[in-house]
C-alpha positions in Angstrom: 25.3 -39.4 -11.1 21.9 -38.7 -12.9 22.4 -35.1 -13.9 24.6 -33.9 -15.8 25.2 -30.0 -16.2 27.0 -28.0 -18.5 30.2 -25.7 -17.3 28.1 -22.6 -18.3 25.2 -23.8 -15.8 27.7 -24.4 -13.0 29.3 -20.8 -13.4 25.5 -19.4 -12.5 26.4 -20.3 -9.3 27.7 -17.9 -7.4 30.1 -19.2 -4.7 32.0 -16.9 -2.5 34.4 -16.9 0.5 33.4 -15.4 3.7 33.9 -15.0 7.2 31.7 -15.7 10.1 31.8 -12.6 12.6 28.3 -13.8 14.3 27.0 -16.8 15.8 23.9 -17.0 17.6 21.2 -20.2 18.5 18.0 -20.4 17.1 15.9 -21.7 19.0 12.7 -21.3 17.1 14.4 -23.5 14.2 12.5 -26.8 13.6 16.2 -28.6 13.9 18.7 -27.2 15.9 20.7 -24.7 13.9 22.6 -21.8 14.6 21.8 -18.2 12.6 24.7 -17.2 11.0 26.4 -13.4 10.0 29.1 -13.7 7.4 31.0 -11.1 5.9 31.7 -11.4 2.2 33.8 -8.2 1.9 32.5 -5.7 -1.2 29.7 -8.3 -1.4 28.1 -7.4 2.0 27.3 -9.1 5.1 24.7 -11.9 4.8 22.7 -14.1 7.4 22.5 -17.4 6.8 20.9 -20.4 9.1 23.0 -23.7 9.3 21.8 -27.0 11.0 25.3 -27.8 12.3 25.0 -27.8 15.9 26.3 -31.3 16.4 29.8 -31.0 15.1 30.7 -27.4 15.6 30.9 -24.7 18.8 29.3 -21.3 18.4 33.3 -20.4 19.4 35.4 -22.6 17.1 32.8 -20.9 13.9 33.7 -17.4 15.0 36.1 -15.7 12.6 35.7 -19.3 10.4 36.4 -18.7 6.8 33.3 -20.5 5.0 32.3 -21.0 1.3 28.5 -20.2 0.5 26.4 -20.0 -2.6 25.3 -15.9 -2.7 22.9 -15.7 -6.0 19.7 -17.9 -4.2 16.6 -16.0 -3.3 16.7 -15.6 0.3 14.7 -17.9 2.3 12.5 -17.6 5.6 13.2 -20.1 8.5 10.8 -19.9 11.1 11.4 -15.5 12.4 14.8 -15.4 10.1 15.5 -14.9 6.5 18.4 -16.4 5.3 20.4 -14.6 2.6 22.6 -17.5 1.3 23.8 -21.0 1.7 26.6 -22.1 3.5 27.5 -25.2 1.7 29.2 -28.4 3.2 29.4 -32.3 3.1 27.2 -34.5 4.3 27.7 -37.3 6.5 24.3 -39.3 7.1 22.6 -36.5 9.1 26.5 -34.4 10.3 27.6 -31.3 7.9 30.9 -30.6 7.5 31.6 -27.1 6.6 33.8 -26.6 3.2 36.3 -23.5 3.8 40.0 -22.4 2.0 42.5 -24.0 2.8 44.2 -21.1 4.0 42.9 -17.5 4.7 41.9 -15.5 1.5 40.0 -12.7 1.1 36.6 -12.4 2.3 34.4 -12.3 -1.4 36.6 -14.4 -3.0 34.9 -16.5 -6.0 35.2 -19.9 -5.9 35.3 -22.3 -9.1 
């Protein structure tokens, strides 16, 4: 570990559950990926794009509880803007998706 950050700087991050009610290809991605929609209850409903493809059906993500940092700027991939970042674990070049547990409620912080 190199760098170390303060509590306070880790709270800037905003991390939030959500559900994914949308799951499409995306073709014109430079690595295969799927384009995201994920419902963050009284936060909204964001896009995101996510290069897991290998590990994960567009049918087992649907209705997939997912954690995802909302407070970056959004981010155009290729024709898509991306509106937040679904995080997960990374396994040489496989993402495993972090989620709850159990079900919560979509917009649900995260600390």
């Amino acid at each position: 570990m190199d760098k170390i950050v303060s509590f306070k700087d880790f709270t800037k991050v905003d991390l939030r559950v959500g559900t994914i009610i949308e799951v499409l290809d995306f073709p014109k991605a430079r690595n295969p990926a799927y384009q995201l929609t994920i419902d963050f209850g009284a936060f909204g409903i964001k896009k995101s794009s996510a290069q897991i493809t290998e590990r994960y059906t567009k049918e087992e993500l649907l209705q997939k509880q997912v954690v995802a940092v909302l407070n970056f700027p959004k981010k155009q991939i290729a024709n898509f803007i991306s509106e937040c970042l679904v995080v997960g674990a990374v396994e040489g070049k496989d993402v495993i998706l972090l989620h709850p547990e159990q079900c919560i409620e979509n917009g649900a912080s995260v600390i």
